[in-house]
C-alpha positions in Angstrom: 138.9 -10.7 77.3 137.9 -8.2 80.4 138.6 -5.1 78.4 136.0 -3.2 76.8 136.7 -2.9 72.8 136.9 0.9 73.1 139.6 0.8 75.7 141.4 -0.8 74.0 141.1 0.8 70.7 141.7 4.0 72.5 144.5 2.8 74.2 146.3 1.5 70.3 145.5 4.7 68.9 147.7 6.5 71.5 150.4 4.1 70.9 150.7 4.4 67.3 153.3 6.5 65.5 152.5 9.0 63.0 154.1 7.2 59.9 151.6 3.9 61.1 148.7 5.7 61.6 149.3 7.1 57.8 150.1 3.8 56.3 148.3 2.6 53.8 146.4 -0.5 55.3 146.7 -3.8 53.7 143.4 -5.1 52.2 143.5 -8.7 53.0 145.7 -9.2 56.5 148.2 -12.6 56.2 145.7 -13.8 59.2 142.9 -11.7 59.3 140.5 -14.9 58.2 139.8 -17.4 60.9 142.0 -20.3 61.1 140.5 -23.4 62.4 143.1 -26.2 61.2 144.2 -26.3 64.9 141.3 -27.8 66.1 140.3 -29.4 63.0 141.3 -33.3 64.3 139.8 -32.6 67.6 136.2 -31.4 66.1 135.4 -32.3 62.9 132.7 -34.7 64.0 131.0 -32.3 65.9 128.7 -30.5 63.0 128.3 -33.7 61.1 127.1 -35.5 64.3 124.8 -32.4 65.1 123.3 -32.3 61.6 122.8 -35.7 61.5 120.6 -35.5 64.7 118.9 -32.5 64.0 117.8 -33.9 60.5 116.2 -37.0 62.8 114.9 -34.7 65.7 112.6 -32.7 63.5 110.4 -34.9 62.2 109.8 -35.2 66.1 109.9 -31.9 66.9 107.6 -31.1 63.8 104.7 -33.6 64.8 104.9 -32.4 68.3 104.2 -28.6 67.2 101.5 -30.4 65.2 99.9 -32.1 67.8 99.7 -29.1 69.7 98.3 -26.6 67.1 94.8 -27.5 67.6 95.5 -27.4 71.2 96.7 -23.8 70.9 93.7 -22.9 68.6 91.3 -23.7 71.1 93.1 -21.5 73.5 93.8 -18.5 71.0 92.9 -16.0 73.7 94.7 -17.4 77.0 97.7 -17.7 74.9 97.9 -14.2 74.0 99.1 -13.0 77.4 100.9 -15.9 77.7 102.8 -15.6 74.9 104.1 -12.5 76.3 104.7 -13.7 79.4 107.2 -16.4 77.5 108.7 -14.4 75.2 110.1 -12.1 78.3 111.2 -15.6 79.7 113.0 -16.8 76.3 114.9 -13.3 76.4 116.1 -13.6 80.3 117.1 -17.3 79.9 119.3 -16.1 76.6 120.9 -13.2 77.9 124.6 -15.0 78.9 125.0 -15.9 82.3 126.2 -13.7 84.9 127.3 -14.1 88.3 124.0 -14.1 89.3 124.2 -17.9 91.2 127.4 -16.6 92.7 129.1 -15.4 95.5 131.7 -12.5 94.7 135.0 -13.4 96.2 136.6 -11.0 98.9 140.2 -10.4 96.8 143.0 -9.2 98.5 144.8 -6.2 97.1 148.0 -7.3 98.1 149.8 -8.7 95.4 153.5 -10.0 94.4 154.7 -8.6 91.1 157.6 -10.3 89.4 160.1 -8.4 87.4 158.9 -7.0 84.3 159.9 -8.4 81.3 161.7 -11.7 80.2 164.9 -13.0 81.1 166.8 -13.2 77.7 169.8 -13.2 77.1 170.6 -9.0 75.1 173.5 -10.6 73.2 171.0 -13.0 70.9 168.1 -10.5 70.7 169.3 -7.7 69.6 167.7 -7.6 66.3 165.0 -9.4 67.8 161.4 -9.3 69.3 161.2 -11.0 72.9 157.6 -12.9 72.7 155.9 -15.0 75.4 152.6 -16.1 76.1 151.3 -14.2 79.1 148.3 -16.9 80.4 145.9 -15.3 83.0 143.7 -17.2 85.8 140.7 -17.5 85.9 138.3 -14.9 86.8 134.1 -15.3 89.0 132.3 -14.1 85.4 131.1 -17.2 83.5 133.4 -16.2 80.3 136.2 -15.5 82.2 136.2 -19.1 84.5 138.7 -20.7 81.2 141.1 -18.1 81.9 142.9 -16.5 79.2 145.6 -16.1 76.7 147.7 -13.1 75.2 150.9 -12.8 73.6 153.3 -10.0 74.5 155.7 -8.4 72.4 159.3 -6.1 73.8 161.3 -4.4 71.8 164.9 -4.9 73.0 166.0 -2.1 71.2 163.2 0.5 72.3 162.0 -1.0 75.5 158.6 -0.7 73.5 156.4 -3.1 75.6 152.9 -4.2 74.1 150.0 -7.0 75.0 148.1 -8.3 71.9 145.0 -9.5 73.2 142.5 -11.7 70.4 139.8 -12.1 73.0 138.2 -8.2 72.9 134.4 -7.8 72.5 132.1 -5.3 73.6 128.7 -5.3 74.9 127.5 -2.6 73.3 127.5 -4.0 70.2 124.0 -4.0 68.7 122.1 -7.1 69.3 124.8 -8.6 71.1 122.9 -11.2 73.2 121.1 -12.2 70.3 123.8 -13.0 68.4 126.0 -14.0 71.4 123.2 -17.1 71.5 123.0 -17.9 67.7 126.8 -17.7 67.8 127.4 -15.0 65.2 129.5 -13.1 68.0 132.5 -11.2 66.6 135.7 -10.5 68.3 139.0 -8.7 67.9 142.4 -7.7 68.7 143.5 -5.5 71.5 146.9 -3.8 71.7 147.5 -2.3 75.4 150.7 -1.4 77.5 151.8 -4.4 79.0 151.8 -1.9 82.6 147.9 -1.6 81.6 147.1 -5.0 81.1 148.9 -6.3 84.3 146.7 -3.6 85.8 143.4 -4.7 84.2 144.0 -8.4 86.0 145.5 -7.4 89.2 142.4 -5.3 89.7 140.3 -8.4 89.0 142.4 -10.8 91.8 143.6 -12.6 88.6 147.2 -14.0 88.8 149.5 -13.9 85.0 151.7 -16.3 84.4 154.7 -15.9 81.2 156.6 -18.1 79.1 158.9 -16.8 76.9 158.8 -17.8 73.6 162.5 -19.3 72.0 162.0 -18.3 68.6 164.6 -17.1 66.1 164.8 -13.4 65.0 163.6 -14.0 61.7 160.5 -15.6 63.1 159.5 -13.3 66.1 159.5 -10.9 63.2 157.2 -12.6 61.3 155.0 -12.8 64.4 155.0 -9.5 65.0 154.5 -8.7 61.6 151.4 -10.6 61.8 150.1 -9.0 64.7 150.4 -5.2 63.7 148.5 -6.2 60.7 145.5 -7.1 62.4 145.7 -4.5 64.7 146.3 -2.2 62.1 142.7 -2.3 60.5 140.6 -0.7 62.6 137.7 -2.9 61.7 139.1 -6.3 62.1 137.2 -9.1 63.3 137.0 -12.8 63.7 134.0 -15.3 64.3 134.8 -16.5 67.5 134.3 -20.0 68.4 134.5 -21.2 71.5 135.7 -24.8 70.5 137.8 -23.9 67.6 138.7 -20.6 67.0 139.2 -18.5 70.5 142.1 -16.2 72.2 144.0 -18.9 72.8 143.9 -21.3 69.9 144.2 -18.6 67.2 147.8 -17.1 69.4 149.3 -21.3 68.6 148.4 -21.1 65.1 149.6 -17.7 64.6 153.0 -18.6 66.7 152.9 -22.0 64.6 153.0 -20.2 60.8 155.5 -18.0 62.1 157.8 -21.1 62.5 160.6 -21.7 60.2 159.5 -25.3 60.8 156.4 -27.3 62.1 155.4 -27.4 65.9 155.8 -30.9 67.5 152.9 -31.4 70.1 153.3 -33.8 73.1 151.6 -36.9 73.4 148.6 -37.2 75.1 149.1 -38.3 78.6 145.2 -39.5 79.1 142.5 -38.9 76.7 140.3 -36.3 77.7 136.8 -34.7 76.0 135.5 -31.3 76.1 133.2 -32.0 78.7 135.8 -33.3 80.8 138.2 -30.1 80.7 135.0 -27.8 80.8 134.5 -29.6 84.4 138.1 -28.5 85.7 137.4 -25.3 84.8 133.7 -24.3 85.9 134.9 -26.4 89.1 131.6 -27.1 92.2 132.0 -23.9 93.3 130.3 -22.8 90.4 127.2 -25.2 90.0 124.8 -23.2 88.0 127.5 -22.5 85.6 128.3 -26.2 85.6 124.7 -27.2 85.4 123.5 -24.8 82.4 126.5 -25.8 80.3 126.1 -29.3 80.7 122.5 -29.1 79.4 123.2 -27.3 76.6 126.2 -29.1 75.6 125.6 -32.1 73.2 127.2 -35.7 72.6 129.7 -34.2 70.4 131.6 -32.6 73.6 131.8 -36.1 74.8 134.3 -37.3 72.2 138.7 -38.2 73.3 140.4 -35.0 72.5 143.9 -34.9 70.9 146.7 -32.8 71.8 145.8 -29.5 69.3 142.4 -30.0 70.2 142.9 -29.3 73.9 144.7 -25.9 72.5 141.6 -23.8 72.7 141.4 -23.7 76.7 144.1 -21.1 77.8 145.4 -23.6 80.9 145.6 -26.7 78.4 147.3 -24.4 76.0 150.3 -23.3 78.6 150.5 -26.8 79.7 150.8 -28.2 76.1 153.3 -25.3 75.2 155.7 -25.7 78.3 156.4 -29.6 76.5 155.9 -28.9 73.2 159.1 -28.5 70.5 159.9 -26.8 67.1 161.4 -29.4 64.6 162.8 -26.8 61.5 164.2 -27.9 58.2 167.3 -29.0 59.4 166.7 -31.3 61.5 167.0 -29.2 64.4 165.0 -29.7 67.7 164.5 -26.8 70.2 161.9 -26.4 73.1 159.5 -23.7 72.1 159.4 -22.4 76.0 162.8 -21.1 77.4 161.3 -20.6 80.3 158.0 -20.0 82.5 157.0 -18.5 85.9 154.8 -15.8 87.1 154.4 -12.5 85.5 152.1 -11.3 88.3 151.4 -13.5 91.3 147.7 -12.1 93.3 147.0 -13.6 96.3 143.4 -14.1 97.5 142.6 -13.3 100.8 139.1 -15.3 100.7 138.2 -18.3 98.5 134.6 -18.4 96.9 131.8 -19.8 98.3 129.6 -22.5 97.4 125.9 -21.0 96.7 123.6 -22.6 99.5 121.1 -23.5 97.0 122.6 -25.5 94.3 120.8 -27.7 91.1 121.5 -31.0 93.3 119.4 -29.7 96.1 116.4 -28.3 93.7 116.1 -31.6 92.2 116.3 -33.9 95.5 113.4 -30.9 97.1 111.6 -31.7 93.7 111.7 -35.3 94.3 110.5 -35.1 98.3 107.7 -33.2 97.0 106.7 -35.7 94.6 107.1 -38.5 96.9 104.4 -36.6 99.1 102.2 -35.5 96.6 102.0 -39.4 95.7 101.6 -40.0 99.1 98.8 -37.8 99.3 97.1 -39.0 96.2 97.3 -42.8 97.6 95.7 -41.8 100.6 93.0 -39.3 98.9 93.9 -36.7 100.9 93.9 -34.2 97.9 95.8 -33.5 94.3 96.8 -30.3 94.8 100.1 -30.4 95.7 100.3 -33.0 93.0 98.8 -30.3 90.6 101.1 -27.6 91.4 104.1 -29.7 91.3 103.2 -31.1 87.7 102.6 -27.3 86.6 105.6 -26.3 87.7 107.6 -29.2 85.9 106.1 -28.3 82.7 106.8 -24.4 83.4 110.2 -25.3 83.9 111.2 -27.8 81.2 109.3 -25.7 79.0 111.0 -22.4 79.4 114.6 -23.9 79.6 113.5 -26.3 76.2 113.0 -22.9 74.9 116.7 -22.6 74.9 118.0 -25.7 74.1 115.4 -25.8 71.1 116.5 -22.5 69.8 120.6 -23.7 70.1 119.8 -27.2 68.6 118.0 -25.1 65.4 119.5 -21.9 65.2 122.8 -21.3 67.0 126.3 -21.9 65.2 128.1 -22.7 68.1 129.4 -25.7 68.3 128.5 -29.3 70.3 125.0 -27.5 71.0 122.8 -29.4 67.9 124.1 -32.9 69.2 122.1 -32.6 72.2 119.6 -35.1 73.3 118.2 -33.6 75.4 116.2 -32.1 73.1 113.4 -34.2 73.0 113.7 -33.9 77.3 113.9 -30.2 77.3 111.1 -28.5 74.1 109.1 -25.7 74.3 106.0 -28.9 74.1 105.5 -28.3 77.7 104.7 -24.4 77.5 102.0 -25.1 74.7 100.4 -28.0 76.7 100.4 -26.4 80.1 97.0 -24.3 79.7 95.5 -27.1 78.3 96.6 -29.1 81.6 95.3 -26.6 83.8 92.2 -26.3 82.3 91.8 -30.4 82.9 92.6 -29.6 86.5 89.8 -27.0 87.1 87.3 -29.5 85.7 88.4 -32.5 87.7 89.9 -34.7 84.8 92.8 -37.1 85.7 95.8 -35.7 83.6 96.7 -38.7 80.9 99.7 -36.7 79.3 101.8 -36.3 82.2 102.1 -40.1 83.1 102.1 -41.2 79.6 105.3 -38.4 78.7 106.7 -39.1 82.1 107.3 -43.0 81.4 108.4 -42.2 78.1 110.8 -39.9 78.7 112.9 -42.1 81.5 112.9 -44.7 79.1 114.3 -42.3 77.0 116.9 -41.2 79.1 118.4 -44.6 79.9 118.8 -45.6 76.1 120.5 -42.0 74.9 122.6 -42.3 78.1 124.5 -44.7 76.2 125.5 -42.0 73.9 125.5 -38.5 75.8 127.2 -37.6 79.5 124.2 -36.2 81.5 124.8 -34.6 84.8 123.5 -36.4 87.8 120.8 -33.9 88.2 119.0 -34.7 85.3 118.8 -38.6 86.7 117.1 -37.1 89.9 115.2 -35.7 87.9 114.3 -38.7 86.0 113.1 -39.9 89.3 111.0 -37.4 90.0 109.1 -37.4 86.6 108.4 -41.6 87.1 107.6 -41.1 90.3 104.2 -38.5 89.2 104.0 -40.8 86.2 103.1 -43.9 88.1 101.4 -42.0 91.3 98.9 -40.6 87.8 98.7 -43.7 86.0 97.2 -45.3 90.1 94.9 -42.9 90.0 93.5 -43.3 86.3 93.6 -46.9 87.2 91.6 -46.9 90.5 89.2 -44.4 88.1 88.6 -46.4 85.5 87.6 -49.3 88.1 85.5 -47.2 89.8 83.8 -45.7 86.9 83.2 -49.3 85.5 81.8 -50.6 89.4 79.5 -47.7 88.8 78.1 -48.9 85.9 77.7 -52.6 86.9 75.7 -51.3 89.6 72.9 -49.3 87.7 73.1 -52.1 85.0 72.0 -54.5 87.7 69.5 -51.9 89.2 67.9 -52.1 85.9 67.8 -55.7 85.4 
């Protein structure tokens, strides 16, 4: 997943013999059209369940875009620079997340390679391929914190040693963040020297860890057979899917059809959800990471997983493998793994570091400050803070419910138009927030923030119930009810005063 799309290609092309690069090239490769049976048990409520609360959230998302409107018209001219202003925003909050939030980690270049190559046994492979699944740690970029999977092929006969790698994508593909967020991204299949792989990862501090494969002849042709054809077409691609169609899960199915009989899975030991297993990967040490993808992740990740479904992450998938068996026509049960252990074994010399400022710590600081500003505000010692703090909420909310509004509508990944969130995190904010300010310059006691505010921890508790939220977003809660009710004092003590005022000139009069 770490090499560029070129490399690779540019590594193949040197590989390939004269008589293969002259082949005629088969129109339709036996797998070159995504396969997403694998995970079919795991996720097929996920797009019913989004649709189902997308259709409802509309109609809400609709009136609120109405409401505003007129709100918008009357600032036609503010929101002209402002516009700009948010559209940068949008475009930095959808470009995929980097390691900005993290610490790089000081690797060590010493490493401990195994011997390369597969213990088998010359006497039963020599008509045979020798294919195991090479699984790779995980890596400090975002995408690379699942790990990742590849199968490698040797050639008993000509010591011909190859990696086929389904998780290659470039950057420099046109529009690639765009379509990286609507999830239209395309990916395909590297072939590299196994030397050059092992390379690639030891560079990274990544460890590789191989289990050989214990299939017959006749099948490790098949799947080899299936991999030189889609390596063979020079413009092959799949849609990748990071739930259900991904360098990992598309290597079982692959392995699975090349099977002279049906793959036996083994049971569950607990039942687990997506959210669950994207945890143990983007461990605390990664909290931004962690934070962002539990926002954008909807009720659909929250679901008990099955066996196959688990396949798509690379760890799962070696963990699943090393107990799984092949059941064939006869009867016959066999282990699918002969055996496992490290390819390449990198030892790091430092661990990464926590980041000092983490998303638990912004939201505690963001609920001190609205415990003073109350404080202030009950002791009329002035609403600025109060003010600031309220502008900056909506800033917020408002430019990260420009991403979660344009996943919940637009994107085809999966699990992201389930989210409840939604109605939490909207680009609302963004369109009210001059109209806010100008309330503040003349004076006026804000009534949307406390009415919204109350509404929307109410909101949380009930769609609790269905969606896992991280503990953030109940700090956060916190800090919205407490500037709801410190507001709704004020409006209260200025509605009083107001009406004092007017008893008095009434009875100046009479």
């Amino acid at each position: 997943m770490q090499l560029s799309e070129q490399r690779y290609a540019r590594l193949y092309l040197s590989l390939q013999r004269p008589n293969e690069r002259s082949a005629e090239r088969a129109p339709n490769a036996q797998y070159s059209q995504p396969h997403h049976a694998i995970l079919r048990v795991g996720v097929a409520g996920i797009d019913y369940g989004g649709r189902q609360l997308r259709k409802g959230l509309t109609v809400f998302a609709l009136r609120s875009v109405s409401f505003a409107l007129p709100l918008q018209a009357n600032l036609t001219s503010a929101m002209h620079h402002f516009s700009s202003i948010l559209f940068i925003f949008i475009w930095l909050l959808t470009t995929p997340i980097t390691a900005s939030a993290q610490q790089s980690a000081d690797f060590g270049k010493g490493t401990k390679q195994n011997e390369i190559g597969p213990k088998v046994d010359e006497k039963t492979s020599v008509d045979s391929f020798v294919i195991s699944l090479l699984t790779c740690t995980a890596g400090q970029k975002t995408y690379e914190l699942y790990g990742h999977s590849a199968l490698r092929v040797k050639n008993v006969k000509t010591n011909e040693d190859l990696v086929y790698n389904y998780g290659v994508f470039s950057f420099s593909k046109p529009n690639f963040t765009w379509r990286f967020v609507l999830g239209q991204t395309d990916y395909t299949v590297g072939v590299v020297p196994t030397p050059y792989f092992i390379a690639e990862y030891v560079d990274n501090g990544r460890s590789i860890r191989e289990q050989v494969l214990a299939l017959r002849p006749a099948e490790a042709a098949r799947l080899v057979e299936a991999l030189r054809k889609n390596a063979a077409e020079h413009d092959w691609t799949y849609r990748y899917n990071f739930l259900g169609d991904n360098c990992a899960s598309r290597l079982v199915v692959m392995i699975e059809q090349a099977l002279d009989g049906h793959l036996e899975l083994p049971p569950e030991k607990q039942r687990t959800t997506f959210r669950d297993i994207i945890h143990s990967c983007v461990t605390l040490e990664n909290p931004w990471d962690r934070f962002g993808q539990d926002i954008i992740l909807g009720c659909a990740v929250d679901t008990p997983l099955t066996s196959r479904a688990e396949l798509a992450f690379p760890f799962y998938t070696e963990s699943i493998l090393r107990r799984a068996a092949v059941v064939r026509g006869s009867g016959e049960r066999q282990a699918l793994v002969s055996h496992d252990g490290y390819l390449v074994e990198v030892t790091p010399r430092a661990t990464k570091a926590k980041p000092f400022f983490t998303p638990l710590k912004a939201v505690w600081l963001l609920l001190f400050l609205a415990c003073a500003a109350a404080w202030a505000e009950h002791k009329r010692r002035g609403r600025l803070l109060g003010q600031l703090l309220d502008d900056f909420l909506m800033l917020v909310t408002g430019l990260a419910g420009c991403l979660v509004f344009l996943l919940f509508f637009f994107s085809e990944h999966p699990a992201v138009d389930s989210n409840w969130l939604i109605v939490w995190l909207n680009p609302l904010p963004l369109l009210l927030l001059p109209w806010k300010i100008w309330r503040d310059r003349k004076g006026r006691i804000d009534f949307y923030t406390p009415c919204v505010d109350l509404f929307l921890v109410v909101y949380l508790l009930i769609s609790a119930f269905f969606q896992q939220y991280p503990p953030e977003i109940y700090i956060l809660a916190s800090v919205l009810l407490v500037r709801g009710l410190s507001l709704y004092s004020l409006q209260r003590n200025g509605r009083k005063k107001s009406c004092a005022g007017q008893k008095n000139i009434s009875h100046q009069h009479g």
